[in-house]
Structures are given as structure tokens and as C-alpha cells.
N, C-alpha and C positions, 0 to 999 in steps of 0.2 A: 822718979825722974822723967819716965817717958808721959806720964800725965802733964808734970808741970811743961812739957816741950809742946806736947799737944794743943794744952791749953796756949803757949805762946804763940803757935803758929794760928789757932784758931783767932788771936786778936789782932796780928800781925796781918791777917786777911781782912778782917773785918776793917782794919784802917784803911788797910789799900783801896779795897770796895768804895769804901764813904769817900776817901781823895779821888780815885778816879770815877766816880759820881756827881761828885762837886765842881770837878774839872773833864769836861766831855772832850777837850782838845788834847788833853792827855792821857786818856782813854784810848782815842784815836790813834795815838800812836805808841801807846802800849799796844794794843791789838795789831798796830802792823808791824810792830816789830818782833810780835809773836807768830804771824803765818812768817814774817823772812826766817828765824830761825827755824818753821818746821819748815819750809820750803828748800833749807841749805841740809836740815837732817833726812830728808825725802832724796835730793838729789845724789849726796853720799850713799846712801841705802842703796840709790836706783845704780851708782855708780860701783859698788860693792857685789851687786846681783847681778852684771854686767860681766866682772872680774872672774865669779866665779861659774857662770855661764861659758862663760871660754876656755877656763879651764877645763870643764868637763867635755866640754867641743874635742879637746886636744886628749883627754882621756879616752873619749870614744873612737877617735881615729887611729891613735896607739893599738885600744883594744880588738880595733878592725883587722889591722895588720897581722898582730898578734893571731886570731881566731884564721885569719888565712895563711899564715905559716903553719896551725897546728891541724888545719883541714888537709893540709897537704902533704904532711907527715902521717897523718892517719890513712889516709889512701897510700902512702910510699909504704906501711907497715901493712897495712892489708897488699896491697903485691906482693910483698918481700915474706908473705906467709906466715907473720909474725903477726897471733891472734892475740896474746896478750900483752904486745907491745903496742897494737893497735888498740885496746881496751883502755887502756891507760891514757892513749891518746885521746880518745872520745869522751873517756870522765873530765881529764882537762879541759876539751874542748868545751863539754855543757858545761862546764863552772865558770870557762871564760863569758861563755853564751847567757848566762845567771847577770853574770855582772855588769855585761851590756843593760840588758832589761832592768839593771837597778841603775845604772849609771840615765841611761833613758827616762825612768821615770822621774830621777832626781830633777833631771833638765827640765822636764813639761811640769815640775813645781815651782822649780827656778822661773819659769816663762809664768807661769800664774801670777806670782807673788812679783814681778817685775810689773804686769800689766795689773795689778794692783796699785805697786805705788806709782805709775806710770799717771792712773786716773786719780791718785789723791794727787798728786802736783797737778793737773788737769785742772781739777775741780778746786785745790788752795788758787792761783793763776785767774783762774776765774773770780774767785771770791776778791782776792788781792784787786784786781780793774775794777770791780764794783764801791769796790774801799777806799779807796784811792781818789774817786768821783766822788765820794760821798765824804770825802775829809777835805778834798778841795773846799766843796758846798760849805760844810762846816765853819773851814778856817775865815771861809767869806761872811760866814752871816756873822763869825766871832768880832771880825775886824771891821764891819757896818756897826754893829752892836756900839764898838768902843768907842767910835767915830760919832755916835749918833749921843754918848754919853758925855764924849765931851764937849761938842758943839752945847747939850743941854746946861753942861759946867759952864758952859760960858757967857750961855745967854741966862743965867744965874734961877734954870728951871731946877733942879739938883738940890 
């Protein structure tokens, strides 16, 4: 089954190829309507890493509070002369302290992977204005072309 699909999509390509080969104006906008769709799945992404970039904002500032309430209970149990209630405080507190530094590094991934797709929309945007010049050019020389085939129809050179 999966060969006879294989083979379908392989001739299924091969037509498209040959029609959008044969037709360079639809070509044209097959390809722009294939950077708008990555261009919208790029901004969703960027809009996505965004979402969860502020989550963790709001995770780390929680986690902040949190680690200075448990700093300050560990100093109230070391006054209060209470060594193993202070001990217990301080294992809390380096696990809260752990999970900053993971919560942290999460972020400066999140910040990579954002200024990632940040430069593939950069660089599609760019490509897109290039495209866009170059489909006008196209659509002009397509509609001189037609112009110049019918004038020939008519002066009975055809």
C-alpha cells in the first residue's frame, strides 16, 4: 500500500513540476503563496515563543519572591536556634535556587529560538519584496507577450 502511495505522490509531483514549468505565472504564485503560508506559520511560532517567554517571566518572579520568603525563614530558624529547621530551610531554598537556573536557562533558549525565527521572517520578507518585483516584471513581459501575439493574429503573421 505504502509503495502504491509513494508511487502516487511521486507522479502527482512530477505533474505539478511539468504544469508549473509550463506555466511560469503560476509558478509565481505558487511560490508566493508558499512563503505567505510559512510567513503566517513563522509568525504563530514567533507568537507562541512570545506566550511562553512570559510565562516563564512570571514563573521567575513568583520563584524570586518565593526564594526571599525562604531566605528569610532560614535566617529566622538560625536565630530561633533551630539547626535543623534551618537545614531543611536551605535544602529548600538550593532547590528553589536549581529551578531558577533551569527556569533561566529555559528563557535564554526560548530568546535563541525566538531570534531565530525572528531572522527566518527577516530573511522570508526579504525574499517575499524580491518576489513580488520579480512577478510584477513577469506578469508584464506575460501580458506584452499576449498583446504582441495578438496584434500578430491580426495582422494575419500567426
Amino acid at each position: 500500500m505504502s509503495n502504491w502511495l509513494d508511487q502516487l505522490e511521486r507522479e502527482l509531483d512530477q505533474r505539478l513540476s511539468a504544469f508549473l514549468h509550463n506555466n511560469p505565472v503560476q509558478e509565481a504564485l505558487f511560490r508566493e503563496q508558499h512563503q505567505l503560508d510559512r510567513a503566517r506559520a513563522l509568525q504563530r511560532q514567533r507568537q507562541q515563543l512570545q506566550a511562553e517567554a512570559e510565562e516563564q517571566r512570571r514563573q521567575l518572579l513568583s520563584l524570586a519572591e518565593e526564594v526571599r520568603a525562604w531566605t528569610q525563614r532560614t535566617q529566622r530558624a538560625r536565630q530561633a536556634n533551630q539547626p535543623d529547621l534551618a537545614q531543611r530551610a536551605e535544602q529548600h531554598l538550593a532547590n528553589l535556587m536549581e529551578q531558577g537556573r533551569n527556569l533561566w536557562t529555559d528563557l535564554a533558549d526560548l530568546g535563541r529560538r525566538f531570534e531565530e525565527v525572528d531572522d527566518q521572517l527577516t530573511d522570508l520578507k526579504r525574499r517575499q519584496s524580491t518576489s513580488r518585483s520579480t512577478l510584477d516584471a513577469d506578469w508584464a513581459q506575460f501580458e506584452a507577450e499576449q498583446e504582441l501575439e495578438q496584434l500578430r493574429r491580426q495582422a494575419g503573421l500567426s
